[in-house]
Every structure is written in structure tokens, then in C-alpha cells.
C-alpha positions as CSV (number, residue, x, y, z in Angstrom):
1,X,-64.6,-22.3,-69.6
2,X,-68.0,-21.0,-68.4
3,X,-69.7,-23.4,-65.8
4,X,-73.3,-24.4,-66.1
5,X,-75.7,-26.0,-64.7
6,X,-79.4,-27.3,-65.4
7,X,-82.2,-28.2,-63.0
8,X,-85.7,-28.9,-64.6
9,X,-88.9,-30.5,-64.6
10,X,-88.6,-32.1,-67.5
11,X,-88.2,-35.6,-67.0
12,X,-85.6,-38.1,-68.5
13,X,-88.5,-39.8,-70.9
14,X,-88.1,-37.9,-74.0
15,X,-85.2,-35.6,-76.1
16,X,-85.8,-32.4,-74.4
17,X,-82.9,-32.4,-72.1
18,X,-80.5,-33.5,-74.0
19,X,-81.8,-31.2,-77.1
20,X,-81.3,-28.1,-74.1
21,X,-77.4,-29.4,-73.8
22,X,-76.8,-29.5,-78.1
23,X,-78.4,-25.7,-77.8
24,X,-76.3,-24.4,-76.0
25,X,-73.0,-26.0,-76.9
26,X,-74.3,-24.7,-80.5
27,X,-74.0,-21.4,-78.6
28,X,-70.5,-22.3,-76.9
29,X,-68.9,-25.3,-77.2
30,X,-66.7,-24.4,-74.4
31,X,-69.4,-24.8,-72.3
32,X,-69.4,-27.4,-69.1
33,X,-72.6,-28.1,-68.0
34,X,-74.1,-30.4,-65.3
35,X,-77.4,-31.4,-64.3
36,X,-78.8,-31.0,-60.9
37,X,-82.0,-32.2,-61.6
38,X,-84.6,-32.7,-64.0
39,X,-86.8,-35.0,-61.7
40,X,-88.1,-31.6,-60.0
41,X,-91.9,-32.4,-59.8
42,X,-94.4,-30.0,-62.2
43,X,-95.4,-26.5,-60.6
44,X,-94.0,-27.3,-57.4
45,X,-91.5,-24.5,-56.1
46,X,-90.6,-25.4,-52.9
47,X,-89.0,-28.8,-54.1
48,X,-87.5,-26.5,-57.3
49,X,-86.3,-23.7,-54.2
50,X,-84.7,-26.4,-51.9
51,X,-83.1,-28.8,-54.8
52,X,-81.6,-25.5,-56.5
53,X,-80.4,-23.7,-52.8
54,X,-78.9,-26.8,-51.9
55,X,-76.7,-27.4,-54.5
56,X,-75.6,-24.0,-55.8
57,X,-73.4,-23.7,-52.4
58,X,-71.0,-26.6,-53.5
59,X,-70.4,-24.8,-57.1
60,X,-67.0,-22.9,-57.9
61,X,-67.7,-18.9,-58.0
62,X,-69.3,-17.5,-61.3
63,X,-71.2,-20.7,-62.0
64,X,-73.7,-20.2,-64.3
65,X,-76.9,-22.0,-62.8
66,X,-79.8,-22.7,-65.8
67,X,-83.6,-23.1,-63.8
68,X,-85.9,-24.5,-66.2
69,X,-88.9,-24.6,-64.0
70,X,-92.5,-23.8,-64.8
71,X,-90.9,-22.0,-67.6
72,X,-94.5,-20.7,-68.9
73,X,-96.4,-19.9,-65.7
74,X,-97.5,-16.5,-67.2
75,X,-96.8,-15.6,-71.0
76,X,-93.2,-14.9,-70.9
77,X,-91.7,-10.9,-71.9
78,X,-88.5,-11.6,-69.9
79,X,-85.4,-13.8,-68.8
80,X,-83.9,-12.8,-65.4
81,X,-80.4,-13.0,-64.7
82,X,-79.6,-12.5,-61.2
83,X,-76.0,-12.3,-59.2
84,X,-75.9,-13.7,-55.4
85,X,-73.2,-15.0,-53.5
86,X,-71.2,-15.6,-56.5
87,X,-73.7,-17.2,-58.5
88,X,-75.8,-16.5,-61.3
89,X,-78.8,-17.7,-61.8
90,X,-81.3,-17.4,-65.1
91,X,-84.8,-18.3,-64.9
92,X,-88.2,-17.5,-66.3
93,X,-89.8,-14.7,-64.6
94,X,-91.7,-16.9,-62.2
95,X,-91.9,-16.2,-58.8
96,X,-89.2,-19.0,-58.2
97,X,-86.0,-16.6,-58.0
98,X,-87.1,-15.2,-54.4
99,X,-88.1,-18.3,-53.4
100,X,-84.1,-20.1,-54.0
101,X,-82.4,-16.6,-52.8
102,X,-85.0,-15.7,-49.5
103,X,-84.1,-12.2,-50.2
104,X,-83.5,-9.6,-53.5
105,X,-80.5,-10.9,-55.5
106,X,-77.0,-8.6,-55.5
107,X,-77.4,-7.6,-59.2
108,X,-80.5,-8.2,-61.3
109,X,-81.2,-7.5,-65.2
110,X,-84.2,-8.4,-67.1
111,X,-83.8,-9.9,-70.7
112,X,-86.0,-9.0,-73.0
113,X,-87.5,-12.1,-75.3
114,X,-88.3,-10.8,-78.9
115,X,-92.3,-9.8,-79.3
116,X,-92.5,-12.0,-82.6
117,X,-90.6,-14.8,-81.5
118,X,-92.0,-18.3,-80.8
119,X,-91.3,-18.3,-77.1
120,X,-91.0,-22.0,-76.6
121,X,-88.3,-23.9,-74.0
122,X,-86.0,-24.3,-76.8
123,X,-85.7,-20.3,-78.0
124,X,-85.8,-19.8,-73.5
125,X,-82.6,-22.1,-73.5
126,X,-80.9,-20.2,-76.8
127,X,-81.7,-16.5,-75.0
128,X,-79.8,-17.5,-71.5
129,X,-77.0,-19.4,-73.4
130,X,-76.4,-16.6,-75.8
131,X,-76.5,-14.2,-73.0
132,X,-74.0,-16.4,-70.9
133,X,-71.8,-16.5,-74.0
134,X,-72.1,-12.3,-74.7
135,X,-71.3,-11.7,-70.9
136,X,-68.1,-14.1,-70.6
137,X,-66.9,-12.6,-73.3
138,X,-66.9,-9.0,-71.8
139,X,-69.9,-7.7,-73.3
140,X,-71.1,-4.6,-71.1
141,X,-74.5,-6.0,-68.7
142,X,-76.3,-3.1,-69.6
143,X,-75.8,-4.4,-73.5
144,X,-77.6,-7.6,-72.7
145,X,-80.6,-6.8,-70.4
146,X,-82.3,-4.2,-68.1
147,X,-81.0,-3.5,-64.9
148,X,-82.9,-3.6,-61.7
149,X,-86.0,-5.0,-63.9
150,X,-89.0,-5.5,-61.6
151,X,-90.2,-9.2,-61.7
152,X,-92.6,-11.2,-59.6
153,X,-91.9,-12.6,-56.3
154,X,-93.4,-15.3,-54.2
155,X,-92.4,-16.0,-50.4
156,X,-90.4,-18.6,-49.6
157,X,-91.5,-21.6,-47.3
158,X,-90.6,-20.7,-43.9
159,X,-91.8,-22.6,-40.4
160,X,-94.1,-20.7,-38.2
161,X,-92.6,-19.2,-34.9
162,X,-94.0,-19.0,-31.6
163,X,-91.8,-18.6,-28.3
164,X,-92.6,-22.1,-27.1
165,X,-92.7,-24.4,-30.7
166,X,-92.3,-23.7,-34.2
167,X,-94.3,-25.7,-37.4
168,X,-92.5,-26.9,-40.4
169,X,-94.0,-28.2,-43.5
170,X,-92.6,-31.0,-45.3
171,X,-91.3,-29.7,-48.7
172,X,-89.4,-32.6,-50.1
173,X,-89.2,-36.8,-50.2
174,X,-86.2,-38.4,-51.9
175,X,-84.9,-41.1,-53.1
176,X,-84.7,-43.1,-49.7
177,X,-87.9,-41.5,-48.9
178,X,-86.6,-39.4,-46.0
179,X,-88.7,-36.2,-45.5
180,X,-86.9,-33.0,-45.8
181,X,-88.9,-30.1,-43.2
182,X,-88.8,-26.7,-44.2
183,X,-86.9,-25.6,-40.6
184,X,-82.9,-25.3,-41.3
185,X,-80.3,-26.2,-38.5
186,X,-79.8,-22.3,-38.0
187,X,-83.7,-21.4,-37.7
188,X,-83.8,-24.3,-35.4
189,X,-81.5,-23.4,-33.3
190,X,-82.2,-19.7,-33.1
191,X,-85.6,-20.8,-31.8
192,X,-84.8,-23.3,-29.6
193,X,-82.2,-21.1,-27.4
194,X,-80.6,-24.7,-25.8
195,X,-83.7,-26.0,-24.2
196,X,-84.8,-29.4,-24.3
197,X,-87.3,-30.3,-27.3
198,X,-89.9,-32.6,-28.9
199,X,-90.6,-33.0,-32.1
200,X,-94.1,-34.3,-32.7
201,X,-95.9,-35.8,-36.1
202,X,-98.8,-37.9,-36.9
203,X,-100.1,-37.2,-33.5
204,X,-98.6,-39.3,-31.5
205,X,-94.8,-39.8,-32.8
206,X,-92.3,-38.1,-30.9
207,X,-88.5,-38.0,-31.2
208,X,-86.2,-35.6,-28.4
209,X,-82.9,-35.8,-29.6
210,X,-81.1,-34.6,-32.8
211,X,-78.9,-37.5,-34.8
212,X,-75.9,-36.8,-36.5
213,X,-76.2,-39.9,-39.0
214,X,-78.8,-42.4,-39.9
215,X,-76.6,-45.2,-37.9
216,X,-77.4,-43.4,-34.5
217,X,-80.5,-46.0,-33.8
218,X,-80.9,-49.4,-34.7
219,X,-82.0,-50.4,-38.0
220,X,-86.4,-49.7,-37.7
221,X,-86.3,-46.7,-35.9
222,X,-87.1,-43.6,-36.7
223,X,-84.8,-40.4,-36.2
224,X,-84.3,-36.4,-37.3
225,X,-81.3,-35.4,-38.4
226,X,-80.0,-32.2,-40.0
227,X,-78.9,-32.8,-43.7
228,X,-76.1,-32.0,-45.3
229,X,-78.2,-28.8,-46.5
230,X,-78.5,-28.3,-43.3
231,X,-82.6,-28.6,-43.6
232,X,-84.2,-30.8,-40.8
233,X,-84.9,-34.4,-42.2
234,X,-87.2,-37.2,-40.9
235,X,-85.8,-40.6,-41.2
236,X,-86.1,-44.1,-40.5
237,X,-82.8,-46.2,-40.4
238,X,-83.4,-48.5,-43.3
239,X,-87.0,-47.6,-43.3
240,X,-89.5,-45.1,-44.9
241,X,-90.2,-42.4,-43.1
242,X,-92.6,-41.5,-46.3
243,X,-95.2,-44.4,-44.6
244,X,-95.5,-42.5,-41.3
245,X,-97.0,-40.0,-42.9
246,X,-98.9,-42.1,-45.4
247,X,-97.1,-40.5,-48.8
248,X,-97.3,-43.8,-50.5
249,X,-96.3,-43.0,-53.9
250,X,-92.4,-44.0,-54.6
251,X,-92.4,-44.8,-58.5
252,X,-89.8,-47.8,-58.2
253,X,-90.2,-47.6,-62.5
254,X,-88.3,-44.4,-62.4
255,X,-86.8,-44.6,-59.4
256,X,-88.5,-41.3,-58.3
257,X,-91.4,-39.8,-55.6
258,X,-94.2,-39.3,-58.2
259,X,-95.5,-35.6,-58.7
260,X,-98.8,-36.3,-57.0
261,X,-97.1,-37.4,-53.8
262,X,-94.7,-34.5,-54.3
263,X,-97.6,-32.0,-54.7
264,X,-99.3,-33.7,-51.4
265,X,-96.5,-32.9,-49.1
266,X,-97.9,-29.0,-48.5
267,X,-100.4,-30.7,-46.3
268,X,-98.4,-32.4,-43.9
269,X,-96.7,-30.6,-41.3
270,X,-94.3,-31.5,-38.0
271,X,-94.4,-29.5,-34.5
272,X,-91.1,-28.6,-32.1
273,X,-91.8,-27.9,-28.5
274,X,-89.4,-26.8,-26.4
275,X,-89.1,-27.3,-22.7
């Protein structure tokens, strides 16, 4: 039984994402699907790139992984379907597929959306599920799309490297409102080469040691700690780190970072000098 997941900015107020989930068990109703997300904030890509990245690691090999971001950034002539590391992803043909993978996927086809068809979300969803259901049932890839189709790219988020520091940018708050830096555990340690560090934000905040859970410091105080994506995070031990960099915008309605202090967050960046 095909695996799938869905991550969208959608929302949870209206029908559409459980309208997406009848679609496609219309299609197959073998189908398993699970939802990553639909809380990722409108047009912003580097939350979509980090939630998606994150979580396609933990999936079973072959998972079928649904993006329904930005679906219309451009009028739409294509649906990619890309292979990587034993996922497969669909998504509009957006830019957003570089930015999740940080480099060209293993396998890539391009599938083609009808020139008279009403390309809304609901006839996107039908063309990835039936191409999901034509391909686990042995259908040829050449059958179902165009190999190797050119499609846009954007660069992902990546910290700025000198020898002596490197800049993150904050891409992400959740629910606790920690902030989630753009600098991975690898990156960071590539850079820092075992010298002694400071990280340094709002000026005059600076922490020098790496924490390996929130309980490290007393209950107040602010720490870093790698997550368990391995991105750097900024926290306060039963705090919000959010306020230190004055984000004030956690929706306690809908228990989510609103979209305007999501789309803020390109602004604010953290420095790590090494000694």
C-alpha cells in the first residue's frame, strides 16, 4: 500500500484538506496518507524547504511525499516528480524542489497538465495521485511524464562563511517559539574546526556553549541547541526565544506563528565567532 504524505499551506479553517484526502483515495483507496503540515505560512519557502527536509528522513523508502505549496506561483504547464534518497516528491513547478533537496534530484520527470483543463488545486492533487497510482502499478515512467524536464530552481537558504564567523538567518519559529537558524550541526562544525565560539544576537546576547537539551540551564535562560533535524535552534528553557528578537506574533487562537511573523523572520539574522 503506497505511502503518502501531504504538507501544505492551506490551513485547517475550511474543506480543502480534507477534500485533497477523498481525491485521492477516489484515485486509490489503498492509499495511506499523512500530513506533515498544512500550517506552512503562504509564499514562504524556506519554512516549506525546512518543514518538508526535516521530515522526509524519518519516512520508509518509496514514500510518496505530496508538496502543496504556492501551487500557482506562475501559471502551471507541469507537475514534477522527482526521486532522491528514496523518496519521491511531487510538486508544482515552483522553485521549492531545489530548495528541500540542495542539489538536482536522482530521477526527474515533468508531467504534463492538459492545455484545456481547469488547472485548480483540486485537478493538481487528481494529476499527482493518478500518476502515483499508474506508477505503483508498473506503468513505464516514460508513460507518465518527461524525463529530465527542465524546471525552475531557486537557492536554498544557506549561512554566510568567512574563516573566522559565519551568519545564519532565522528561517522558522514553532510551536514553543524556539527559533530554528538556517546553520545545520554539520555546516557548523565544518566551520568551526574545534575552536572555541560565540554566538551573538540582538547585539549584545551571547551564548558559548552548545546544549544537548532544553534542561541544560535553569528554567529562564536562554540556550542553542542542535534539533533533532539537526538545524541550529535558539531557545529559552520555558521561555520565548521569539521575544528576544521581538517576533511577537504567536496566534494562541490557532495555536500557530502567524504568517506575518513567519514572513518577518528573513530579516533577522545570528553571528558565530570563533576563537
Amino acid at each position: 500500500m503506497p505511502l503518502l504524505t501531504l504538507t501544505s499551506d492551506f490551513g485547517n479553517q475550511d474543506y480543502l484538506v480534507s477534500a485533497v484526502k477523498a481525491q485521492l483515495l477516489k484515485i486509490n483507496n489503498d492509499f495511506r496518507i499523512i500530513d506533515i503540515s498544512h500550517n506552512i505560512a503562504p509564499f514562504n519557502y524556506p519554512h516549506a524547504a525546512y518543514v518538508c527536509r526535516s521530515a522526509m528522513r524519518y519516512f520508509p523508502p518509496h514514500s510518496y511525499h505530496l508538496i502543496l505549496v504556492n501551487l500557482f506561483e506562475k501559471k502551471p504547464e507541469q507537475i514534477l516528480l522527482a526521486f532522491h534518497d528514496d523518496q519521491y516528491l511531487l510538486c508544482a513547478d515552483n522553485g521549492l524542489l531545489s530548495m528541500i533537496l540542495h542539489q538536482k534530484p536522482e530521477m526527474m520527470i515533468g508531467i504534463p497538465l492538459e492545455k484545456e483543463a481547469a488547472k485548480h488545486t483540486m485537478y493538481c492533487v487528481e494529476v499527482m495521485g493518478k500518476a502515483i497510482d499508474r506508477f505503483v502499478n508498473g506503468e513505464a515512467i516514460e508513460k507518465i511524464g518527461n524525463p529530465d524536464a527542465v524546471y525552475m530552481e531557486k537557492n536554498p537558504f544557506r549561512p554566510v562563511l568567512n574563516d573566522d564567523w559565519m551568519e545564519g538567518q532565522i528561517i522558522f519559529i514553532d510551536n514553543f517559539e524556539n527559533v530554528i537558524i538556517n546553520i545545520t550541526r554539520e555546516q557548523f562544525e565544518l566551520q568551526r574546526r574545534g575552536r572555541s565560539f560565540k554566538i551573538v544576537f540582538k547585539r549584545d546576547e551571547i551564548i558559548d556553549r552548545i546544549s544537548e537539551s532544553y534542561a541544560d540551564v535553569p528554567a529562564g535562560e536562554k540556550l542553542v541547541l542542535f534539533n533533532s533535524a539537526d538545524y541550529m535552534e535558539l531557545a529559552i528553557n520555558k521561555g520565548n526565544a521569539a521575544g528576544l528578537f521581538g517576533l511577537q506574533g504567536f496566534n494562541e487562537k490557532n495555536q500557530q506563528v502567524s504568517s506575518i511573523m513567519q514572513s518577518r523572520l528573513y530579516y533577522q539574522t545570528i553571528k558565530v565567532f570563533f576563537e
